[in-house]
Every structure is written in structure tokens, then in C-alpha cells.
C-alpha positions as CSV (number, residue, x, y, z in Angstrom):
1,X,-14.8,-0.6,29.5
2,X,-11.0,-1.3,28.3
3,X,-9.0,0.5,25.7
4,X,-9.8,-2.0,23.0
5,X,-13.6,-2.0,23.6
6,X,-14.0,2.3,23.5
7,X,-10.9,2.6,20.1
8,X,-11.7,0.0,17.8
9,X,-11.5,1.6,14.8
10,X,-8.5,4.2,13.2
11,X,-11.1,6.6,13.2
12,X,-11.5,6.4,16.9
13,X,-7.6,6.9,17.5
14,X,-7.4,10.1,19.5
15,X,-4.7,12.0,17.1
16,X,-6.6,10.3,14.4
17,X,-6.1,11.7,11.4
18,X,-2.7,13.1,12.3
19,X,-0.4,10.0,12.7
20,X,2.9,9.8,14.1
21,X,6.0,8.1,12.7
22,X,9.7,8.5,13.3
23,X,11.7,9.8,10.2
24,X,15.1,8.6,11.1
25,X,13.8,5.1,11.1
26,X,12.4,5.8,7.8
27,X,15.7,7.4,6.5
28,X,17.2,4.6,5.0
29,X,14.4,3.1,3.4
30,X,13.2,6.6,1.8
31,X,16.9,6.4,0.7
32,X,16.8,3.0,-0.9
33,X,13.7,4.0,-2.2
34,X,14.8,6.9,-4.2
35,X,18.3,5.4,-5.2
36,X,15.6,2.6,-7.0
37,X,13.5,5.5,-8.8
38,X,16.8,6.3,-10.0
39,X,17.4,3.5,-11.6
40,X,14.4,2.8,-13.2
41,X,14.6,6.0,-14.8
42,X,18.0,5.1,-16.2
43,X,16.8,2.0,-17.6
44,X,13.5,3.8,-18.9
45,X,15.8,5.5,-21.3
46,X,17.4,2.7,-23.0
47,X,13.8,1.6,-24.1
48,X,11.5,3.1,-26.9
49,X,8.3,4.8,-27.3
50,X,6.7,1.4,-28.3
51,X,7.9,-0.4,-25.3
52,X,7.6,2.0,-22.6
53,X,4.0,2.3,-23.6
54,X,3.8,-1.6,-23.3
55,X,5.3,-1.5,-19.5
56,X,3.2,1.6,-18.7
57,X,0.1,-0.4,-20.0
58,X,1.1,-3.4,-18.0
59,X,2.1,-1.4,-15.0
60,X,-1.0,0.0,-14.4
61,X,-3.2,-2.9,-15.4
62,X,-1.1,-4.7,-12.4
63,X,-2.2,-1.8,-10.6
64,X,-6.0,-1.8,-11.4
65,X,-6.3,-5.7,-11.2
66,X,-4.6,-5.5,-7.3
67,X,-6.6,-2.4,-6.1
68,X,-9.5,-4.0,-7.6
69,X,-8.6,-7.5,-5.4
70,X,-8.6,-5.3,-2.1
71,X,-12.6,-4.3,-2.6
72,X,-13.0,-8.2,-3.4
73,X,-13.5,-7.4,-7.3
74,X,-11.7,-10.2,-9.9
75,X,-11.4,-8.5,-13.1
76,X,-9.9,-9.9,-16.7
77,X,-6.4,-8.5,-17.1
78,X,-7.6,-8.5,-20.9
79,X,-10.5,-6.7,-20.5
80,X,-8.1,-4.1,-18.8
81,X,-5.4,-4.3,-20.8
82,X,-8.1,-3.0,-23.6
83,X,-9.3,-0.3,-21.8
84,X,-6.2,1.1,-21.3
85,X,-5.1,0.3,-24.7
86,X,-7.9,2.5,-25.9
87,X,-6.9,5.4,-23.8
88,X,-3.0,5.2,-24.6
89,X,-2.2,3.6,-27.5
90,X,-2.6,5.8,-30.3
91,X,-2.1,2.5,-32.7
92,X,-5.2,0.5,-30.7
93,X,-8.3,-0.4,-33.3
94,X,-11.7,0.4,-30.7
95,X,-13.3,-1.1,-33.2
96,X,-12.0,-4.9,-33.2
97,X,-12.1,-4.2,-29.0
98,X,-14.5,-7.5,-27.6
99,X,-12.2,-7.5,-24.2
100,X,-13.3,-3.9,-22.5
101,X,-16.0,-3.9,-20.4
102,X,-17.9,-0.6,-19.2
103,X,-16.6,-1.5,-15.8
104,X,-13.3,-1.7,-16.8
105,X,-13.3,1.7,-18.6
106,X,-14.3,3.6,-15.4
107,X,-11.5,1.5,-13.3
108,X,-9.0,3.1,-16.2
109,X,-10.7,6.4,-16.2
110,X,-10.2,6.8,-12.2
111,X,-6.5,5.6,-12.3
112,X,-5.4,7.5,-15.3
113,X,-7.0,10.6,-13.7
114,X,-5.1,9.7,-10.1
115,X,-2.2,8.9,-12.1
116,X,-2.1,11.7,-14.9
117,X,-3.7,14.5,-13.8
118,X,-1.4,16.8,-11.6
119,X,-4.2,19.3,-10.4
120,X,-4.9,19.9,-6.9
121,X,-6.9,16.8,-5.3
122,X,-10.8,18.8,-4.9
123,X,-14.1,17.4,-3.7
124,X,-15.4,17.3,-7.2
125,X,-13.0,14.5,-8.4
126,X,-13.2,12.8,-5.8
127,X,-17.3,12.6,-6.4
128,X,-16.3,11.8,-10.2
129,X,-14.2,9.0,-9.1
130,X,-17.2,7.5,-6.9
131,X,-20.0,7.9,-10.3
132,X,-17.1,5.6,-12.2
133,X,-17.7,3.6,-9.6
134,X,-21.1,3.3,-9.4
135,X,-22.5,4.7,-12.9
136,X,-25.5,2.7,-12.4
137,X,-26.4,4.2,-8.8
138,X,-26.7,0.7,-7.2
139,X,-24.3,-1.8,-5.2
140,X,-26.1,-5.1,-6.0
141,X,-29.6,-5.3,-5.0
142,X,-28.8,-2.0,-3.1
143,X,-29.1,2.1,-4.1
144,X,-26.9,4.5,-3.5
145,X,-26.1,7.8,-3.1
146,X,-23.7,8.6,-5.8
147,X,-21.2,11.1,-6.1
148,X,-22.6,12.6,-2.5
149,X,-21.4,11.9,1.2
150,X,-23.5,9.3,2.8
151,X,-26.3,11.2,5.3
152,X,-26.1,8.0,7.9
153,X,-24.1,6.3,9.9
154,X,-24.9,2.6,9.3
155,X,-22.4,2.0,7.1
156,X,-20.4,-1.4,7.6
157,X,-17.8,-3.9,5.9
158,X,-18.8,-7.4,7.0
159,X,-18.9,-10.7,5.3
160,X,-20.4,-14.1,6.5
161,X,-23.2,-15.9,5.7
162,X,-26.4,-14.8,7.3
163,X,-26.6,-15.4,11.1
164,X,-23.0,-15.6,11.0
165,X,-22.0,-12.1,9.4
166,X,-18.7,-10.5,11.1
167,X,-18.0,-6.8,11.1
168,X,-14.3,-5.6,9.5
169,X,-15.1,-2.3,10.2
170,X,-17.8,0.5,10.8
171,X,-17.3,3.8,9.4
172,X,-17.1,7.0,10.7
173,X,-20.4,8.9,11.9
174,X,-22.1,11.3,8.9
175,X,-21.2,14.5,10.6
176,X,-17.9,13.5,10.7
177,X,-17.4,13.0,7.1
178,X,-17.1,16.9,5.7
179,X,-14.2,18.3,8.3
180,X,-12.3,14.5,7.4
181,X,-12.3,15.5,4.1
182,X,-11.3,18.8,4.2
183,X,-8.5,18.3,6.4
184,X,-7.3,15.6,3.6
185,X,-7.8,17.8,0.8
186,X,-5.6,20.4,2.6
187,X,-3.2,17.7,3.9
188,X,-2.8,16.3,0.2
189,X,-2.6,19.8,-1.5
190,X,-0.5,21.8,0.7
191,X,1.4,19.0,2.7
192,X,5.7,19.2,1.3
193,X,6.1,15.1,3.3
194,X,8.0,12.9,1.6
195,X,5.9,11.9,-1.6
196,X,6.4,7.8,0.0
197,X,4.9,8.6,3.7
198,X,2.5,11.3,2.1
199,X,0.7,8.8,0.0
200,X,0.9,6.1,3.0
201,X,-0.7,8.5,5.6
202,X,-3.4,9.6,2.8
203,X,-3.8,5.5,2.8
204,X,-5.0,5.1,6.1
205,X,-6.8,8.4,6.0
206,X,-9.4,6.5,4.1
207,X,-8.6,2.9,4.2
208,X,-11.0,0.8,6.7
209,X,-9.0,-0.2,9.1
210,X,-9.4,-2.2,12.6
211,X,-6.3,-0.4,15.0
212,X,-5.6,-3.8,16.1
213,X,-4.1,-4.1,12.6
214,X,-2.0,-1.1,12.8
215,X,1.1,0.2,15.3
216,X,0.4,3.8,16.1
């Protein structure tokens, strides 16, 4: 059996989930980076209450809309526009809202909490960020297990019609799934990496990925 054939997957990656990188590479990036950060904050001054609560609004509606895109969800930037709206603008009426949806409002409740709240990361909101998800306790014609780790291991992305499905990635055995998680909880909570690679590392922790897509 070849190399490709036994590690298809990250989670098959021998150091997986510790990856390796090479700082000084990174070094001037990180730079330009936080020279940018810089700037924006500059600029952020010059603006007031009103329209730095416009741009935050838009900001993360760009972000909700394009994480949304990834799990192959189209959503109305209106309908998030509003739900943020009612969570941070003081001056929004709920009651002439007809954009929100209850979708939408769970999608603003996980990224304001990801974005807002500055406690450490813990199992329990990471469970109250899957129930947002899945309120309802189904995925199409298909239960769930909500807010709880799966308890088997056929768990697959795939798309295709039928006969002609293709697999973009199986998931980790069950058993595996409680020491992954602590060792992210610790890595995210206790970890002092730069804040860019942090949050890139913690990407591929839990992003499905095939390790032909990645350089290791």
C-alpha cells in the first residue's frame, strides 16, 4: 500500500494535530500583518459611533455570508444584516424586522459569541454553537445528535448524484473525538502563538481536509 493510499486524510498525518511551520518565513508577513491592524485602528478613530457600527455590521455579515458559502449554505445578506442589526444597533425597530430569519439569528448568535466573548474556549460552547446549528435536531431528511459528539464513525462529506457520489473527506473514528478536543481546548486556551498562525492551526484542527490539499 503507498503513502497516499494509508494518509489520506489530515487526521491520518502522523504529528497530526501538532503541525509544523517555519517562523522566519512567516516573519515578514506576521509583520505586514500587524503594521495593517495598525492602520486600521488609526483610521477607526477618525470615524463615529454611528459608522463604526455600520462597518462592524457589514464586516461581520461579509463574514457570516463567506463562512456560510464554505458549508454550501447561500444566505440573504439582508436577512443577516437584520439579525445583526437587532443584536447591535441600539436604534434598530425588531418590530418592522421582515428580513431575519431564525436561521440567521443563530448564525449571528455563534459569530458574536466567537467574536465577543473573551472567555476561555470550553466544551460547553462549543455544543451551544452546534444546537444554533441544528435547533431543530435534523440535517434534511436526517436526525441528529445535537449538541453531543457523534457515537460512530460513518461520518462522510460527499456530493454527487446517486451512483456517482465522491467522498471529500471521512472523519475521524468516534473514539478519537474526546482526546482531539481536549488537546484543542488546551491548545486554544493556554497556547501564547502568534494570534494569525494560532487561529490558522486551530483551522485545520477542525477543517475537513484531504492532505493532498495541504503542504505539511
Amino acid at each position: 500500500m503507498s503513502f497516499q493510499d494509508e494518509i489520506k486524510w489530515i487526521w491520518q498525518y502522523q504529528n497530526y494535530p501538532i503541525f509544523s511551520y517555519d517562523k522566519e518565513k512567516l516573519s515578514t508577513l506576521m509583520s505586514e500583518l500587524e503594521y495593517l491592524r495598525g492602520v486600521l485602528d488609526g483610521y477607526s478613530k477618525l470615524f463615529n459611533e454611528y459608522d463604526i457600527r455600520k462597518i462592524e455590521i457589514e464586516r461581520l455579515a461579509d463574514e457570516a455570508i463567506n463562512t456560510s458559502l464554505i458549508e454550501g449554505e447561500v444566505f440573504q445578506r439582508e436577512s443577516v444584516r437584520s439579525s445583526l442589526r437587532k443584536r447591535l444597533d441600539k436604534e434598530f425597530d425588531v418590530r418592522s424586522d421582515t428580513y431575519a430569519t431564525a436561521i440567521t439569528d443563530s448564525l449571528v448568535e455563534i459569530l458574536l459569541d466567537c467574536s465577543l466573548n473573551k472567555e476561555p474556549l470550553t466544551l460547553e460552547r462549543l455544543h451551544g454553537w452546534h444546537n444554533c446549528l441544528f435547533e431543530h435536531q435534523y440535517s434534511k431528511l436526517y436526525k441528529i445528535n445535537v449538541a453531543t459528539f457523534r457515537e460512530n464513525d460513518d461520518m462522510e462529506v460527499i456530493s454527487g448524484a446517486i451512483g456517482y457520489e465522491k467522498v471529500h473527506y471521512l472523519a475521524p473514528p468516534a473514539k478519537k473525538i474526546d482526546e482531539d478536543i481536549k488537546k484543542l481546548l488546551t491548545y486554544c486556551n493556554e497556547s501564547d502563538e502568534n494570534i494569525y498562525i494560532k487561529s490558522t492551526i486551530a483551522h485545520l484542527w477542525l477543517r475537513p481536509f484531504n492532505i493532498d490539499d495541504l503542504k505539511i
